[in-house]
Structure formats: structure tokens, C-alpha cells
C-alpha positions in Angstrom: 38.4 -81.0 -6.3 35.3 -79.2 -8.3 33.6 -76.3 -7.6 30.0 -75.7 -6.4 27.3 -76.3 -9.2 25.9 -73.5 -11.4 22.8 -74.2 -13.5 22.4 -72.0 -16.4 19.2 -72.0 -18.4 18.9 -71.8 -22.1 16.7 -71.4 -24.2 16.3 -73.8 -27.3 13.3 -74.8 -30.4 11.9 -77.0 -27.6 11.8 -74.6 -24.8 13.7 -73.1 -21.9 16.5 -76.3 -20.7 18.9 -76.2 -18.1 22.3 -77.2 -17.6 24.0 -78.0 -14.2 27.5 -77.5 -14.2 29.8 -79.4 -12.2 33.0 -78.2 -12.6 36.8 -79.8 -12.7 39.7 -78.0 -11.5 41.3 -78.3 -14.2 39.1 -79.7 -17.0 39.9 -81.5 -20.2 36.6 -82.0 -21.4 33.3 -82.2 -20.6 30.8 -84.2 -20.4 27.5 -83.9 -20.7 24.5 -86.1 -19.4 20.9 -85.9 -20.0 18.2 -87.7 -18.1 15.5 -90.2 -19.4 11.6 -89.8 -20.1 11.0 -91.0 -16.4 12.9 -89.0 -14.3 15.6 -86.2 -14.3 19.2 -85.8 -13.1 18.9 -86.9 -9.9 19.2 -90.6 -11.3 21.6 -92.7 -9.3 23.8 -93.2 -11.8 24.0 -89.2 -12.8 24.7 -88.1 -9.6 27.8 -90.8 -8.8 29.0 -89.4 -12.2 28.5 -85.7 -11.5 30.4 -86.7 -7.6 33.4 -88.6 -9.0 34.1 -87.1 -12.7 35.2 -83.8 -11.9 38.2 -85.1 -9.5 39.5 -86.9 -12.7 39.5 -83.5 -14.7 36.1 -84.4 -16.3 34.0 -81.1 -16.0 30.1 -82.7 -16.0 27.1 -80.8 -17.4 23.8 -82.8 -16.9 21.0 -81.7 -19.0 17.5 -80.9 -18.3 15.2 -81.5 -21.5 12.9 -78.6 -21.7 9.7 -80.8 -20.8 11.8 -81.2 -17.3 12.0 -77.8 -16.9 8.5 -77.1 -17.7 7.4 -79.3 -15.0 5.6 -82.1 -17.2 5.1 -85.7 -16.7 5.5 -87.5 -19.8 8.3 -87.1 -22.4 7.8 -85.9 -25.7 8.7 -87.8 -29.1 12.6 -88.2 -29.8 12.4 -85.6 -32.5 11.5 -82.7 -30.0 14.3 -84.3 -27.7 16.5 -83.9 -30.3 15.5 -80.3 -31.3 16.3 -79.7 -27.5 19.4 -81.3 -27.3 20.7 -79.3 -30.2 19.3 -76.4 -28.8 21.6 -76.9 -26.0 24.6 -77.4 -28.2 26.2 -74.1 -28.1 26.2 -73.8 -24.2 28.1 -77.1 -23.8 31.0 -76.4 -26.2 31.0 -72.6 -25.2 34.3 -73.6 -22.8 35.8 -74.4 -25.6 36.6 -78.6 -24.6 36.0 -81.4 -25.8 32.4 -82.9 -25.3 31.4 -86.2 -25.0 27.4 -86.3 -25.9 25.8 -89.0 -23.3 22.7 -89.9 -21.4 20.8 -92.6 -19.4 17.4 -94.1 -21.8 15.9 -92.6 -23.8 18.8 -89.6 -23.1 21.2 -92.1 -24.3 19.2 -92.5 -27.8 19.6 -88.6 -28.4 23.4 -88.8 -28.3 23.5 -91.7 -30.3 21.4 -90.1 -32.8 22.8 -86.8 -33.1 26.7 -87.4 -32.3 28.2 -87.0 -35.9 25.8 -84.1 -36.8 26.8 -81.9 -33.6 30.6 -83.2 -33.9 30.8 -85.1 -29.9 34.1 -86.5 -29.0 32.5 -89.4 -28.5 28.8 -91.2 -26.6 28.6 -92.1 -22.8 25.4 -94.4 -23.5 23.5 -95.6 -19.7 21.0 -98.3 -20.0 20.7 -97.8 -23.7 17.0 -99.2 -24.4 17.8 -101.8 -26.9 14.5 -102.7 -27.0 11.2 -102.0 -24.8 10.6 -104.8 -22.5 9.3 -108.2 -23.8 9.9 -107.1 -27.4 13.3 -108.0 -28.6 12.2 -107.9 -32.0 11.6 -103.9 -31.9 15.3 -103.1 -31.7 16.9 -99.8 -31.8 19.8 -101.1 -32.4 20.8 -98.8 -35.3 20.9 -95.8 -33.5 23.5 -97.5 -31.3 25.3 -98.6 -34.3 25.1 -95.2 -36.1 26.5 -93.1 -33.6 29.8 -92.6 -35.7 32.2 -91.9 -33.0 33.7 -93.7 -30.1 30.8 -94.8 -27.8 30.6 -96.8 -24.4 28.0 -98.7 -23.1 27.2 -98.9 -19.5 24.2 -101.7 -18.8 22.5 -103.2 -16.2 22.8 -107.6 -16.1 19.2 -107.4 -15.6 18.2 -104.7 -17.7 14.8 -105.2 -19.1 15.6 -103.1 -22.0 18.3 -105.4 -22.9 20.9 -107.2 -21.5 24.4 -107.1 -22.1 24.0 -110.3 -24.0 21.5 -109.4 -26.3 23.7 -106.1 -27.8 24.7 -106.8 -31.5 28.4 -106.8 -32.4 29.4 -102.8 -33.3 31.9 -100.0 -32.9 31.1 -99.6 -29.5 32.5 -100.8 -25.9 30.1 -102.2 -23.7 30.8 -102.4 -19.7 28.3 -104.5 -17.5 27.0 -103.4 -14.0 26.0 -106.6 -12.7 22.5 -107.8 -11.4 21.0 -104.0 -12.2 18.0 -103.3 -13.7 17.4 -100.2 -16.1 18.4 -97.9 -13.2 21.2 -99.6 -12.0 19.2 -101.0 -9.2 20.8 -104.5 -7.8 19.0 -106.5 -5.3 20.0 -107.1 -1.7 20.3 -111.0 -2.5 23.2 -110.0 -4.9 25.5 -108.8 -1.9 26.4 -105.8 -3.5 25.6 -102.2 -2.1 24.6 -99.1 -4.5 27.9 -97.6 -3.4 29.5 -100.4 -4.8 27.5 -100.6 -8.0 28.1 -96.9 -8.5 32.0 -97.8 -8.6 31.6 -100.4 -11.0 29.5 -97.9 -13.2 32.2 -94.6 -12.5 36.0 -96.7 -12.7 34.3 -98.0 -16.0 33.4 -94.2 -17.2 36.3 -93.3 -16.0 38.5 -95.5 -17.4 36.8 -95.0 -21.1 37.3 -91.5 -20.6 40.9 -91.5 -20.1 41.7 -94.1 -22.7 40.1 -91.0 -25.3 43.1 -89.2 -25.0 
């Protein structure tokens, strides 16, 4: 059971973000999600999170990046992300739990890469962009790799930004949704419905969660 959601705005180096809290009961930690540089926190995969989380004592924050807020288009480079994120910092520990840094994209990227530095519990990473599409070869696998604390990946079979295949060996868990693309996305020929892919994605979150302790 989780209470209605509160946004609270704050502002950071990068401008004024927002948080939208989604409250447990009884929460042991929190987690909290940022969007990617296409879209905000109405992403599928966000909003299953933000509907399921909180009934298994997971209080959810997802993050607005200030360029969101403002209203823009495009994203801005992953050092002003980061300013933001850190920014933000202070209102997501203020409860005084746990917090597990995470994010879908390029949202995932900016928990990887500031994890140890802010002291996360540990990295929810959704369709981590291994690579942009069609170039393996420009991987961004050390981010991944340098998180420095316990980290889960959630991908897409057919994500164009890698697959689960092509993810090096690391400290890192790695759960598959199968047939989606970068948005978690399956097509009707696979038989499966988004409520069902959403299930796959949550038990999985879920599951990692609890197994933190």
C-alpha cells in the first residue's frame, strides 16, 4: 500500500529538478530513477516500477533532470547530468534510507558514474546504452564496470544499444526482458503483452532488491 505522489522541486548547479515521490508504507530504502535524454518518467518501465515497488517496502523517487523541467528538447552533455544528479543528492537521502542510484539510458550512465562518489547502496541500470546503435566498437562499457557497488542490469533481447549478449563479463547481474527494444517494447509476434513484460522487468527488480539485504 503507498501513498499518493508528492513531487518536490529542488534546486541544483544544473537548474531547478524535480522529484516524484512514491511512497512505501513502510519503507526500507529508496530508490531512485531518472529518465533518459528522450523522454521523462512516464517511460513504461518507470511507471511499472513506481506501481509495484512501494507494495514491497521500496519507497520510489523518479527524477526529473533539470533540462526536463525546463521544458527542453534535447539533453545536455553527461557532465551537466551529472552536476544535476548530484544536485539532487541531498533530497533523496534526506529520509534517512538507503538509496539505490538507478535510471533508464543515458539516466542509467549517471548512476553508474557517480555511485561510489555519492555513496548509493547499489545501481538499478535500465537499457544501459552499451554502445549507440551500429557501433559496437564505441563501448561504454567502463562506466558499467566502474560503478563500484552492487549493480543490476535490466535489458531488452533486442536492444539496439546492446544486447544482453554483447555485455562484457563484470561485477554486475544482468536480467533479460525478452524480445524488447531500448524501451522495453516487444512485438505482438512475440505473444507477450506489456503487462507481462513489465512483470518480467519488476519480479526481476524486485527480487535484486531484496537479495541487498
Amino acid at each position: 500500500m503507498s501513498r499518493q505522489p508528492r513531487t518536490q522541486n529542488v534546486i541544483t548547479d544544473a537548474g531547478e529538478a524535480r522529484i516524484t515521490w512514491v511512497r512505501a508504507t513502510a519503507p526500507r530504502l529508496v530508490l531512485a530513477v531518472s529518465h533518459g535524454a528522450g523522454g521523462g518518467i512516464e517511460a513504461r518501465d518507470l511507471k511499472a516500477l513506481a506501481a509495484t515497488l512501494p507494495g514491497h517496502g521500496v519507497t520510489v523517487a523518479l527524477v526529473e533532470q533539470p533540462w526536463r523541467v525546463a521544458g527542453k528538447k534535447v539533453a545536455p552533455a553527461p557532465k551537466t547530468l551529472d552536476t544535476g544528479w548530484r544536485g539532487l543528492w541531498p533530497a533523496l537521502v534526506a529520509p534517512g534510507l538507503p538509496v539505490v542510484s538507478g535510471g533508464r539510458s543515458a539516466g542509467a550512465r549517471v548512476a553508474c558514474r557517480t555511485a561510489t562518489e555519492l555513496g548509493a547502496a547499489a545501481v538499478l541500470a535500465l537499457s544501459f546504452p552499451l554502445h549507440p546503435p551500429g557501433k559496437p566498437e564505441k563501448s561504454r562499457a567502463d562506466e558499467l564496470l566502474g560503478a563500484g557497488v552492487p549493480t543490476l542490469v535490466v535489458q531488452g533481447g533486442n536492444d539496439p544499444f546492446g544486447r544482453p549478449d554483447e555485455f562484457p563479463p563484470g561485477p554486475y547481474e544482468l536480467a533479460e526482458v525478452p524480445h524488447g527494444d531500448h524501451g522495453f517494447a516487444v512485438p505482438k509476434r512475440s505473444g507477450a503483452t506489456e503487462e507481462q513484460t513489465m512483470a518480467v522487468l519488476t519480479d526481476a527488480v524486485a527480487g535484486w532488491i531484496a537479495s541487498l539485504g
